[in-house]
C-alpha positions in Angstrom: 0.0 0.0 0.0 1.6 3.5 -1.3 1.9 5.9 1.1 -0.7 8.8 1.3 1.5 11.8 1.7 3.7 10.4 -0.8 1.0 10.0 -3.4 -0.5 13.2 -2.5 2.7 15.2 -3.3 4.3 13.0 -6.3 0.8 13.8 -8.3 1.1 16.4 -11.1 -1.2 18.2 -14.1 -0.4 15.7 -16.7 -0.6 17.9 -20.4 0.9 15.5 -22.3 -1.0 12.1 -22.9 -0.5 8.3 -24.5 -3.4 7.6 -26.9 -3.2 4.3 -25.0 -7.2 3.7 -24.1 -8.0 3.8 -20.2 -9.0 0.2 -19.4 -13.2 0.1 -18.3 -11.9 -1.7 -14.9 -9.9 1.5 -13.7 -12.0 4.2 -15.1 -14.5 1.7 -12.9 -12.3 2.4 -10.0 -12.0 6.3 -10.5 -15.8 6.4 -11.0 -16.4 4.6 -7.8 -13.6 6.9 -6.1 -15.8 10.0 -7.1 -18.9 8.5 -5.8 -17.3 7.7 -2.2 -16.4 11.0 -1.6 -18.0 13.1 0.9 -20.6 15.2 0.0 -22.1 18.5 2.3 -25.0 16.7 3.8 -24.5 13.2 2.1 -26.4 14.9 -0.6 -24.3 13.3 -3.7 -25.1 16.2 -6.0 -22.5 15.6 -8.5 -23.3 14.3 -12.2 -20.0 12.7 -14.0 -20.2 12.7 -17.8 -17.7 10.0 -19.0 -15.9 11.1 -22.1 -14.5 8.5 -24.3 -16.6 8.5 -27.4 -15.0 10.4 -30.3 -18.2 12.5 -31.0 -17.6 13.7 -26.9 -13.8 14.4 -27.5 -15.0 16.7 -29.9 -17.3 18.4 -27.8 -14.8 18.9 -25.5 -12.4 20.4 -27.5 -15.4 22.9 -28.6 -15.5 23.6 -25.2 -11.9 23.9 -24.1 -8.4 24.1 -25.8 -6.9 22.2 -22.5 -7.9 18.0 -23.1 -4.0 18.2 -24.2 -4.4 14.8 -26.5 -6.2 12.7 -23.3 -8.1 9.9 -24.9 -10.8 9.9 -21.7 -12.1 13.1 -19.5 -14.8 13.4 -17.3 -16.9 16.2 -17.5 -17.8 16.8 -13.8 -21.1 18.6 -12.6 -23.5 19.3 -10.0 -27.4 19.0 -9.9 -27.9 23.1 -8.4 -31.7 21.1 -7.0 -29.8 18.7 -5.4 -26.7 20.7 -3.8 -27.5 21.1 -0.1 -27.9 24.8 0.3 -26.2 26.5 3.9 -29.5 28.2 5.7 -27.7 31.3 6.2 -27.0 33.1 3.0 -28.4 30.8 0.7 -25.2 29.9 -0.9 -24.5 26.4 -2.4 -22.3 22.9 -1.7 -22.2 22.0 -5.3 -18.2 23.3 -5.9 -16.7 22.2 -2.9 -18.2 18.9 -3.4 -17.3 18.6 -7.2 -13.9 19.9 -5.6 -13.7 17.0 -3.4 -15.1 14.2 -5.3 -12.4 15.7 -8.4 -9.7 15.5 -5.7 -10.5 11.7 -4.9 -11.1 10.9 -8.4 -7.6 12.3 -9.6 -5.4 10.5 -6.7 -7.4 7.5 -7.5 -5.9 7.9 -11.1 -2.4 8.4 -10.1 -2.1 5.4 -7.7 -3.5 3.2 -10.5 -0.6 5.1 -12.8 -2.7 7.5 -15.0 -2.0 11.3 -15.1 -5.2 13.8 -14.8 -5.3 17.5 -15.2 -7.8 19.7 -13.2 -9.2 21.7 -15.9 -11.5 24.8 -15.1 -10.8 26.9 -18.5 -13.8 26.2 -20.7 -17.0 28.2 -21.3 -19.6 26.9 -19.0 -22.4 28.0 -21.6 -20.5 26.9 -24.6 -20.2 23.0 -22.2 -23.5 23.2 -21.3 -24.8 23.4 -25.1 -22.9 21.1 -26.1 -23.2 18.3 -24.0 -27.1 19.3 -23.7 -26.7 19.5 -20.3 -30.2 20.3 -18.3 -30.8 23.9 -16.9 -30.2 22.0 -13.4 -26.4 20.9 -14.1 -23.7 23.6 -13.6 -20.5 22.2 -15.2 -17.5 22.5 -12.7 -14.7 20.8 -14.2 -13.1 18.8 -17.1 -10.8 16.0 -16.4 -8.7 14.8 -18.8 -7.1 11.4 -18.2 -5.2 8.9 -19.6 -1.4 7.7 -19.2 1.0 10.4 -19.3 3.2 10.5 -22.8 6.7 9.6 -22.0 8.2 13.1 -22.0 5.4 14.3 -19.7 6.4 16.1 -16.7 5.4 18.5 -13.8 5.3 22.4 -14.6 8.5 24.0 -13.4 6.3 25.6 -10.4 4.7 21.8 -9.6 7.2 21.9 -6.3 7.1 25.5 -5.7 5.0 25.9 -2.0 4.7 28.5 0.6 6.1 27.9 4.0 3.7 26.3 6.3 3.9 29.3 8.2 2.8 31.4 5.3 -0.5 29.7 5.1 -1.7 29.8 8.7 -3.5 32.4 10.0 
């Protein structure tokens, strides 16, 4: 069993990619990594588009410049009806639990060898048409995945972290 820490820190934005398919058993196992993860309230509002087909690659690049050649993404949403709400000020979990169930869902991919890449520049109306997402689904994030290309390697700033100290208030 790999070490969490270590796992956690040797993951990296993969932008270079194998066309090498992703095998149905461990996109089965990223899947089921995403649906695990803990939700605000337990209320599961994310919707995971699987992105394999070549008529959805092509979507994707409509929507964003940044699948940089992954042969599999998941298109990662939330359900705004379903999203528990905080009684306060009305606002919504659905981002910081796409954020979490993304975060299990790309360490998940590393420890079974694949690279991911968080991706947040697309055009949320431009994704939404495309994909014919209902009014209900707010598109959060793309995923590309797939096994890194051989010459595939962190960003210079991949290490680069502010001192403990830095962060705490």
């Amino acid at each position: 069993m790999k070490d969490f820490f270590e796992l956690a820190a040797n993951r990296y934005s993969v932008r270079k990619y194998k066309t090498q398919p992703v095998e149905a058993e461990k996109m089965a196992k990223i899947l089921e990594a995403g649906r695990i993860a803990p939700t605000a309230h337990n209320n599961q509002p994310q919707r995971i588009k699987v992105i394999t087909e070549a008529a959805d690659l092509e979507k994707m690049d409509y929507s964003t410049r940044c699948r940089f050649g992954a042969p599999a993404a998941l298109l990662v949403c939330y359900d705004k009806d379903v999203a528990w709400e905080r009684p306060f000020d009305g606002a919504k979990s659905g981002e910081v639990d796409v954020s979490i169930v993304v975060t299990q869902m790309m360490l998940q991919a590393h420890d079974l060898g694949l690279g991911t890449c968080w991706v947040m520049y697309f055009d949320p109306a431009k994704t939404s048409e495309a994909f014919a997402l209902p009014e209900n689904i707010v598109p959060v994030a793309f995923l590309p995945l797939g096994y890194p290309a051989e010459e595939a390697e962190p960003s210079p700033s991949h290490a680069n972290r502010f001192p403990l100290d830095e962060l705490l208030l």
